[in-house]
C-alpha positions, 0 to 999 in steps of 0.5 A: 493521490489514491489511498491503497484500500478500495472496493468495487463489484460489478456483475454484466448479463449478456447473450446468456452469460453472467460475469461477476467481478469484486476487487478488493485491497488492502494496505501492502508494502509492494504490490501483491495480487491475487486472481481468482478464477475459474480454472478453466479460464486459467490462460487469462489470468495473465491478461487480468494480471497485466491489467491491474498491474499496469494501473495499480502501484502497491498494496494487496489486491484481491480479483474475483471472477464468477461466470454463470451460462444459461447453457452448459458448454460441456462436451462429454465424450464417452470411451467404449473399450475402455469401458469393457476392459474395465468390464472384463477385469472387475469381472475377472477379480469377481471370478478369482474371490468366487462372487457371482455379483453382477458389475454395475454399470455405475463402478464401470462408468466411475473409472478412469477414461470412461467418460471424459468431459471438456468445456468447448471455449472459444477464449477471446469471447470470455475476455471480452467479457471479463474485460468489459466487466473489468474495465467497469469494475476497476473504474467503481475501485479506482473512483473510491481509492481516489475518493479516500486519497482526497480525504488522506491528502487534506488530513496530510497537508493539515499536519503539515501545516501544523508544523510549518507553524511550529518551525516559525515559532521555533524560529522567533525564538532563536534570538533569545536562545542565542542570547541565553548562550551568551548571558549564560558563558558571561555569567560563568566568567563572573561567577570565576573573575568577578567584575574583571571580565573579558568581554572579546573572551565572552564573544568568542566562547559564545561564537564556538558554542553557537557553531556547536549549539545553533539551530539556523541549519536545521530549520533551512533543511526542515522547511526544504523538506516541509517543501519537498513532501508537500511537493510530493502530494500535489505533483505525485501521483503515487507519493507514498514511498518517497513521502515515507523517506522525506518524513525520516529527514524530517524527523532527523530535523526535529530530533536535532532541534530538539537536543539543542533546544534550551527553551521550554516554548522551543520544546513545546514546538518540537512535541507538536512537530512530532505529533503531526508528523506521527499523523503524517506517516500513519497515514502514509501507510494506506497511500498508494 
């Protein structure tokens, strides 16, 4: 299980050239990236995007790459006729207004298509590069998403085990909820008849209310979903979704419990159900 926030920068010096590279992410419902780059260097983006998305889930992820060289790889190439056409009509808009000013050479060179300049790239070579420094840097980011995934799991599995403890308590006291049913609807038939009470009635008025009020089935479908999400954490490696869609199940579970319940240790359970199961889901929020 990994945690959706984590950090990594790497920085390699090789034949001259220094590539840097931060990943940093945050929690995100979906995966978002966001590559920044050298412009000129825009045709590999999408092989950096193909190698974060094929290893990360969800979560906002933000890639920074930097390329210093020790020699320039500029190519200037200079334009001569456009320079003079240039020349000739600044010369000629200087005769119309009466000026005399000679046209230096720095307005002529600032026009556009004077001078042009292009980086000679051989591409393969700079992604060999950025890919080197990339494998090294996503290794350092995925080692502290893993290292904060650990630390949510224990946290996790401990409110889980919080509520486990819960169910069983709640579960000792379903006999003496069913009894309080009972003594409850004998006590209304004496209340109205006295002492001429029928004791078949009393069964079966307490048989249609246990059908309406029991709680058995609720606590079969809670711990196959306690089960169910605990299952998720140890044999998914991305659980955050579906563990979010197991704990609404859950909560459902408890709500009901909850409303049925006639004890006041039964509701001191279901409090401490939805505390950790509060905790479980906030922690969901950082799981990738």
């Amino acid at each position: 299980m990994k945690s959706m926030t984590g950090y990594a920068f790497v920085e390699t010096d090789k034949n001259e050239m220094t590539v840097s590279i931060e990943i940093k992410s945050y929690n995100s419902r979906f995966l978002d990236l966001s590559i920044n780059q050298p412009y000129w260097l825009s045709r590999l983006e999408i092989k950096v995007r193909e190698f974060l998305s094929s290893r990360i889930q969800r979560g906002k992820v933000e890639c920074t790459i930097r390329i210093k060289e020790a020699k320039s790889n500029l190519q200037v190439t200079a334009d001569p006729d456009a320079a003079q056409a240039y020349l000739l009509a600044i010369r000629s808009v200087s005769q119309g207004i009466g000026s005399n000013d000679e046209v230096p050479l720095s307005l002529v060179i600032a026009q556009e298509g004077v001078l042009r300049a292009e980086r000679v790239l051989d591409q393969e070579t700079y992604w060999q590069r950025i890919n080197e420094a990339l494998m090294q840097a996503f290794d350092l980011f995925d080692k502290a998403r893993i290292k904060e995934g650990h630390n949510l799991e224990k946290d996790i599995l401990s409110m889980i085990e919080r509520i486990r403890s819960s169910v069983s308590l709640i579960e000792t006291c379903v006999p003496e909820m069913e009894k309080n049913f009972k003594d409850s609807i004998r006590q209304k038939f004496q209340d109205m008849l006295g002492n001429a009470v029928d004791e078949q009635r009393v069964l079966q008025e307490t048989a249609a209310l246990l059908v309406k009020y029991t709680i058995n089935e609720e606590l079969v479908r809670l711990r196959s979903h306690l089960d169910s999400i605990a299952h998720e954490f140890s044999e998914n490696p991305a659980p955050g979704r579906k563990a979010d869609f197991i704990c609404q199940e859950i909560n459902r579970e408890i709500n009901t419990i909850g409303s049925k319940n006639q004890l006041l240790a039964v509701g001191e359970a279901v409090i401490v159900c939805k505390d950790a199961l509060e905790n479980i889901r906030e922690q969901l929020r950082n799981i990738e």
